[in-house]
N, C-alpha and C positions, 0 to 999 in steps of 0.2 A: 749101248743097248738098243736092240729093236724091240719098236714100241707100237702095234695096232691098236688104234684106237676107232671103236664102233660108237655113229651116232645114229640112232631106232628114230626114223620120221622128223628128222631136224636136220634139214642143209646149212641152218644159218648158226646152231650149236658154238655160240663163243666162246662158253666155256673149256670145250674142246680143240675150237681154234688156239685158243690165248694156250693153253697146255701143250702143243703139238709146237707153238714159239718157241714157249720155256724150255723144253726137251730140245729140239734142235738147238739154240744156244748153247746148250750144254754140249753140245757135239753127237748126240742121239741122231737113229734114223727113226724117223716118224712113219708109219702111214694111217691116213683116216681117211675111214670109208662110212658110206650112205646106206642104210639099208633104209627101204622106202625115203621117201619126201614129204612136208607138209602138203602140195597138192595130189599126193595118191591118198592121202586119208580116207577114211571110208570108201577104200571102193572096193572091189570083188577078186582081189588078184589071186586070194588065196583058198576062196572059197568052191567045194566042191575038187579040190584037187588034195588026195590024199597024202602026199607030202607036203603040202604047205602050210601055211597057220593063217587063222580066218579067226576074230575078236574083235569084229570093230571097234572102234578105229582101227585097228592094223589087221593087214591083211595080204600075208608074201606069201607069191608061188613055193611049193615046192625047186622049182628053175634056180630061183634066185637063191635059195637058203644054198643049193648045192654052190651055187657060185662063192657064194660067203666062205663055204668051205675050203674051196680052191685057192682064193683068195689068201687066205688063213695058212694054208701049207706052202705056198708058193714065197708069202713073205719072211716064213720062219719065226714068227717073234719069239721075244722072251719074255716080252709082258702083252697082257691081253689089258683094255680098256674101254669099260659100255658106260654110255651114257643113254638116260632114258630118263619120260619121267611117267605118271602113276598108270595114265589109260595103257601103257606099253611093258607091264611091269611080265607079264605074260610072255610077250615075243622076246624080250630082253634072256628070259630062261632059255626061250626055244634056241635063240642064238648062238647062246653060252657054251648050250650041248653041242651044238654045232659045226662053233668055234673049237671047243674039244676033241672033236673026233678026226682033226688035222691038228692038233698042236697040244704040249702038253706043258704049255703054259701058263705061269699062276694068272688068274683074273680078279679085275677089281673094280667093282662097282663104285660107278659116282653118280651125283642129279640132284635134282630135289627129294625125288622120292626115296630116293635112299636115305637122305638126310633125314625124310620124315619115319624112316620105317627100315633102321640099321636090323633090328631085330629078324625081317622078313632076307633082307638082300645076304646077310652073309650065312643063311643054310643054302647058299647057290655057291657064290663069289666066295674067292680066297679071302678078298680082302673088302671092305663097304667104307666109302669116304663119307662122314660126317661133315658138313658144312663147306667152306673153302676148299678147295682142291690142292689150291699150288703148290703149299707146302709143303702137304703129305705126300704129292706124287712125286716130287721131287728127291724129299728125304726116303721114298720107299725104292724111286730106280737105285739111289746111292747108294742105301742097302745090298738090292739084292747082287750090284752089281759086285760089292765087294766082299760079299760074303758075310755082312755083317747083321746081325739078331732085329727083326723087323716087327716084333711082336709089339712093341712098347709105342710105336709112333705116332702123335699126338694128330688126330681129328682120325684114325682108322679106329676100325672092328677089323681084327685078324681069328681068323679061322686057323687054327694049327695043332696036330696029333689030337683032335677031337677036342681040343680047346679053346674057346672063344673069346681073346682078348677086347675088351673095350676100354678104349684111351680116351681122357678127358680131348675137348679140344681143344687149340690153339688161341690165342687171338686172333682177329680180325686183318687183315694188312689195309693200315693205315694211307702206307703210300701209295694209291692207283697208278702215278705215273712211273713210279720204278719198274711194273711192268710192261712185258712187250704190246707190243701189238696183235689182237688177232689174226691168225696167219690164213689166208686168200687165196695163197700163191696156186696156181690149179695144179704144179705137179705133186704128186704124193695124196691126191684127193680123188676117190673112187666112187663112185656110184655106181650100185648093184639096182639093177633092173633088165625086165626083159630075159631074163637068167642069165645074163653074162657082167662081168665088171667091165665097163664103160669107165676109163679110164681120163682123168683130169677133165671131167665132162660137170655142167650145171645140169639139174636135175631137172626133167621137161616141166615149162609153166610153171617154174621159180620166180619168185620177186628176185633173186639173185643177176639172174638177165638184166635186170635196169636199175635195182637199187644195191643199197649199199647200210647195212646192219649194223647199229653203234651204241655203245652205252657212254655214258659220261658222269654214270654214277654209280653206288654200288648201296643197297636196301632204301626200304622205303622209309618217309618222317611220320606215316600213320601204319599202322596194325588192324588192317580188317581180319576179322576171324572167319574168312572162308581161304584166306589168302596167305603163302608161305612165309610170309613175312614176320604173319604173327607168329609162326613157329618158329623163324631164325630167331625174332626176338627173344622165345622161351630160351633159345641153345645160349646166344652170345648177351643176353640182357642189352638194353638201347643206348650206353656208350658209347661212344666211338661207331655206334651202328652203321650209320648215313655216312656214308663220305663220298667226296667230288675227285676229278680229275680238274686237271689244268685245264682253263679256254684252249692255251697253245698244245696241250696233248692232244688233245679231240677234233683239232683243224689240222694239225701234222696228219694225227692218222689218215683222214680223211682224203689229205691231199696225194701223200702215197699213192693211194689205191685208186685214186684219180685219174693218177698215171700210167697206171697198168691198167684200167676201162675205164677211157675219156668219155665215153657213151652211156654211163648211170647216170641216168633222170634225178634220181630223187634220194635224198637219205633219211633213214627210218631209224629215228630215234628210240631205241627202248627201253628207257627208264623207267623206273616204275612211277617215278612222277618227275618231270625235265623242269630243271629251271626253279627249282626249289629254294634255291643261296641266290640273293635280294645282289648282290655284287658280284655274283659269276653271271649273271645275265645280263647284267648291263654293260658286263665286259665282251662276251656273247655275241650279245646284237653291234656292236661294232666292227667285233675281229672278223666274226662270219660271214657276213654275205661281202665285202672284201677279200677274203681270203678263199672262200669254197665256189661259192657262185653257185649253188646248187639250192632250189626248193626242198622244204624238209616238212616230215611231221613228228608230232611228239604226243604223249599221254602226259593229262594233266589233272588238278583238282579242285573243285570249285571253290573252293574258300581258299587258292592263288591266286585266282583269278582275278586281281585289280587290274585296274583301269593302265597301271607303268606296265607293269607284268605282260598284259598285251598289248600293250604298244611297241616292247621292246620283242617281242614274237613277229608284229608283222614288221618291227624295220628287218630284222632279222634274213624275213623272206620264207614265213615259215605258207604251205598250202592247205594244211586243215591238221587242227587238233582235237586229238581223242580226248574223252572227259567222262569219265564211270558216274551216273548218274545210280547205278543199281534199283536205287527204290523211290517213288515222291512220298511214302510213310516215316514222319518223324520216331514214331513207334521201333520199324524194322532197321531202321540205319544207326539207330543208338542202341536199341538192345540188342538186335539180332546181328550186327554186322560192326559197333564199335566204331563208327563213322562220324567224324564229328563236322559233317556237313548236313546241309537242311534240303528240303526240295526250293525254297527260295531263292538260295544263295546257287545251287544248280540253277536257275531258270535265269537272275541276275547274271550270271556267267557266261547262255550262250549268248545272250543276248549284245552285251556287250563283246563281244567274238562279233557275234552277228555285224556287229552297227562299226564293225572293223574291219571289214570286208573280209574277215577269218570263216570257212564252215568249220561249228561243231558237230564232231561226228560222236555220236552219244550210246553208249554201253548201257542197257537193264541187263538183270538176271530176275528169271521167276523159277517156279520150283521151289521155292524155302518153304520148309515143313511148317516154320512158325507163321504164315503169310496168312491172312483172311482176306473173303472178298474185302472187306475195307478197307487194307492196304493195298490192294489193287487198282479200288477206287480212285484210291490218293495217287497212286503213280499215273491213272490216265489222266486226271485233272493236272497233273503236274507238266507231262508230253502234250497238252492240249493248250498250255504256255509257252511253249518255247517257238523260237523267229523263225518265221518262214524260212527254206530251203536248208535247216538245219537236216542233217542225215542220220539214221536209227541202224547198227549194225546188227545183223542177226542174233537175233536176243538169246542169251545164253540159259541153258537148263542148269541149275545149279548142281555144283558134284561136291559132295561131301569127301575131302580124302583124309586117308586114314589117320588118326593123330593130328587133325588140326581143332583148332580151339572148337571151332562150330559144330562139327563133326561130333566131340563129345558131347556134346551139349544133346544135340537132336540125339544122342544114345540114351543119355541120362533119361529123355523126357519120352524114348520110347516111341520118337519120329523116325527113325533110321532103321533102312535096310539092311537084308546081309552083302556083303560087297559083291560087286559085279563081275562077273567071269575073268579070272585070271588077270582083274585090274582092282590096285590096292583105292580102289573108288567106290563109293556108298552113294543110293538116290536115298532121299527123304517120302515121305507120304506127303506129298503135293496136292493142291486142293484139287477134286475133280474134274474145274473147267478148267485146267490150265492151258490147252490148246484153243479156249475159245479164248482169254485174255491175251496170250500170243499173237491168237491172228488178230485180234482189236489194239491192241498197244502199237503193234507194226502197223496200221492203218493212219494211226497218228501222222507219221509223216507225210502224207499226201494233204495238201490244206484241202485240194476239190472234195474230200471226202465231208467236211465241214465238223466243230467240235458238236455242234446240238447232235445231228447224226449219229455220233460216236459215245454221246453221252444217253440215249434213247438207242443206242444199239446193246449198249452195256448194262441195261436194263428189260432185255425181252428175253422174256423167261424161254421163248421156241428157239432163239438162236443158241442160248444155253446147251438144248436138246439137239441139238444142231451145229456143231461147230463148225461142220465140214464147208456152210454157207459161208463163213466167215473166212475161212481160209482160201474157199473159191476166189471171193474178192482181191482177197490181201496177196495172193500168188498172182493173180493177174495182174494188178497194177504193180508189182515188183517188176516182173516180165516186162510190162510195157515201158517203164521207170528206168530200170538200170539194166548193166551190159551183165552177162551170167557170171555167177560167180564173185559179183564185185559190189560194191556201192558209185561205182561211176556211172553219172546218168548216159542216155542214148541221148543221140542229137532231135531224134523226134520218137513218139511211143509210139509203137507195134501195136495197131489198131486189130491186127489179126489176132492177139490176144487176147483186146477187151470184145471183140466181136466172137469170139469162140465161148468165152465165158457164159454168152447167156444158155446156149446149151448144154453145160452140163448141170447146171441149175434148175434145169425142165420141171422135174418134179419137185420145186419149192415155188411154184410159180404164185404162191397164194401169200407168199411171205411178205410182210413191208420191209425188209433188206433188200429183196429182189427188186420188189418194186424200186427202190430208190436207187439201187445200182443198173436201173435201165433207165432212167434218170440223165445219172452220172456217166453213161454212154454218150446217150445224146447231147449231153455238154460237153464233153471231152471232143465228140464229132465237129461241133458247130467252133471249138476254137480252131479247129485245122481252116 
């Protein structure tokens, strides 16, 4: 069978990889194609031009959707395949019809957000994969391939003579390693851009250029309720949830693809938390940096964090681990988020990273409808703890998506919006200042800015009135701090940035912010 399968703003798409394996094994011709990138996100490609689609995040020429088309009639398939997940749930449609109007092949939607919202995806798609993929796409090519009744297949919603089958799901697959490996190989991988198909190409200003995309596990051992996890756990209950691959799975893969680009820097763990199984780590930091030789990072959680756990990270050779702090409110991370971590045992965590020569690089989210200034409070005295040269990634605005535990909740109590333009995604009523706490929590990580400064900044009712002073600051020392786009520091700060700042500040000249960020000039000056 010929099998097109589309991934909406995801190069790195494993799920689609590992299915595009399973399928050729089988003896299937695959192709999977790119429409956008994660580094075109949010940009303009599609806006103002009347055939294309413009929703931020996504946003394709007209150019390119034609080429999608082309693409689409030139391979023939017999099955169509999208992956996408909620902010794309919009372009995912536009594609479909697209996809349609070269081929009259049945389509079927998979991802998360299908999984969270089968109800929405199969009034488009033939068919909507609930949970797991492998199974069902496999028992469904072998269906259609044989002619045989595909209504009943366990983890689908089928659409058929106006009738909407829903099939319980499956279990879970146990074995990770019985499966292939994600498939890399550049032929048979298309990237649409520019309006044309760019053929076995990486997609410009891809982490794909120098790293290398791995999981080594499959669900997570906790249930935040903003997070799909606690949804998987409503679908499959926590059974058998959590499972590991083999040490020797996870260093084969790696080494493969080694081989075919001896030139990846680095490998990007994404687990939802690495290193979870107290005996696959310890096996880990042995096999690994003997076997791979490559710097890695990984996502982790504070209450793993002991003292063996990171030590067997840095014999490992691991270069900086991510760590969702979300909130320093004991308040919001047990009721509002089901976390059964403290801001203590966060601050205990980088710290010992810290004192390991590890950076933690640290996740907030604000935006939570249920948030007051006083948990705000508590998460800056919490970032006004953590070791020096620790790094704060671009604080995330919380998104409520549809059918998850939290989601409901801010519905019940009358925080939640209606969803957002052709994305199955919901804002909350966020407290007012929240771009004034943004720009102050991202300030955190510069120590020159000092914590009394930040705790006396957090308290002036003009900068309240005022956020935009706050963000002046906290955008320049970014600029002058890290290279664009990234959290990797510059070799020395871009003094033409903190020198520009004071004018456009002119008319807050009366401020004590101002004043003290002319201050913070002349000392940042006098260490050069």
């Amino acid at each position: 069978m010929r099998v097109l399968l589309l991934s909406i703003f995801d190069e790195w798409c494993l799920g689609l990889r590992l299915l595009t394996s399973l399928l050729r094994r089988e003896g299937h011709e695959v192709s999977l194609a790119f429409l956008g990138s994660i580094p075109q996100a949010n940009t303009d490609a599609g806006a103002n031009d009347p055939e294309g689609y413009h929703v931020p995040p996504a946003s394709v020429s007209g150019g390119d959707l034609e080429a999608l088309r082309q693409l689409t009639g030139e391979f023939k398939p017999e099955l169509i395949g999208v992956s996408y997940t909620s902010h794309y749930f919009g372009l995912a449609e536009r594609a479909t019809v697209e996809m349609r109007r070269a081929s009259d092949a049945p389509v079927i939607w998979g991802g998360v957000d299908v999984t969270a919202n089968p109800d929405l995806a199969i009034q488009i798609a033939d068919f909507a994969c609930v949970g797991e993929g492998e199974g069902a796409m496999m028992d469904l090519v072998h269906a259609l391939t044989s002619g045989e009744d595909c209504t009943g297949i366990p983890n689908l919603w089928v659409r058929r003579d106006g009738e909407i089958h829903r099939n319980d799901v499956r279990p879970v697959i146990r074995d990770l390693d019985a499966l292939p490996y994600p498939d890399f190989i550049p032929a048979g991988r298309d990237w649409i851009a520019g309006g044309r198909v760019n053929r076995a190409t990486i997609p410009d200003g891809s982490n794909l250029h120098h790293s290398y995309p791995i999981m080594a596990s499959r669900g997570c051992p906790f249930s935040c309720t903003y997070c799909c996890n606690s949804m998987y756990r409503e679908i499959y209950g926590s059974r058998d949830y959590v499972r590991l691959r083999s040490v020797d799975s996870v260093v084969d893969e790696i080494r493969g693809y080694l081989r075919h680009r001896p030139e990846t820097t680095i490998i990007e763990f994404w687990d939802d938390v690495f290193g979870f199984n107290e005996e696959w780590m310890r096996e880990f930091a042995e096999v690994y940096p003997r076997e791979v030789k490559r710097p890695f990072w990984c996502y982790t959680y504070p209450v793993l964090c002991r003292p063996e756990f990171v030590e067997r990270l840095r014999r490992a050779g691991v270069s900086f681990v991510v760590m969702g702090l979300q909130s320093g409110s004991e308040r919001t991370l047990r009721e509002d988020y089901n976390r059964p971590a403290s801001a203590k045992q966060a601050i205990d965590a980088a710290w010992l990273m810290h004192r390991s020569g590890i950076t933690p690089v640290v996740d907030l989210i604000l935006g939570n409808p249920f948030e007051t200034d006083e948990d705000y409070l508590k998460t800056l005295e919490m970032m006004l703890q953590m070791p020096p040269g620790f790094i704060l990634q671009e604080i995330n605005v919380l998104s409520l998506y549809r059918n998850y535990p939290l989601t409901r909740r801010a519905g019940e109590a009358g925080l939640r919006s209606s969803p957002l333009d052709r994305r199955n995604v919901f804002q909350g009523e966020p407290l007012p200042d929240l771009r004034f706490w943004h720009a102050l929590l991202t300030l955190t990580q510069f120590p020159q800015v000092g914590a009394d400064n930040l705790r006396h900044m957090a308290r002036d009712p003009h900068l309240r009135e005022h956020p935009e002073i706050v963000e002046a600051i906290s955008r320049a020392l970014v600029d002058a701090t890290f290279i664009p786009g990234t959290r990797r520091h510059r070799t020395q700060p871009l003094q033409e940035e903190i020198d520009g700042l004071r004018k456009g500040l002119a008319t807050y000249e009366g401020s004590a912010a101002v004043r003290w960020f002319l201050k913070l000039r002349r000392a940042l000056r006098g260490r050069r």
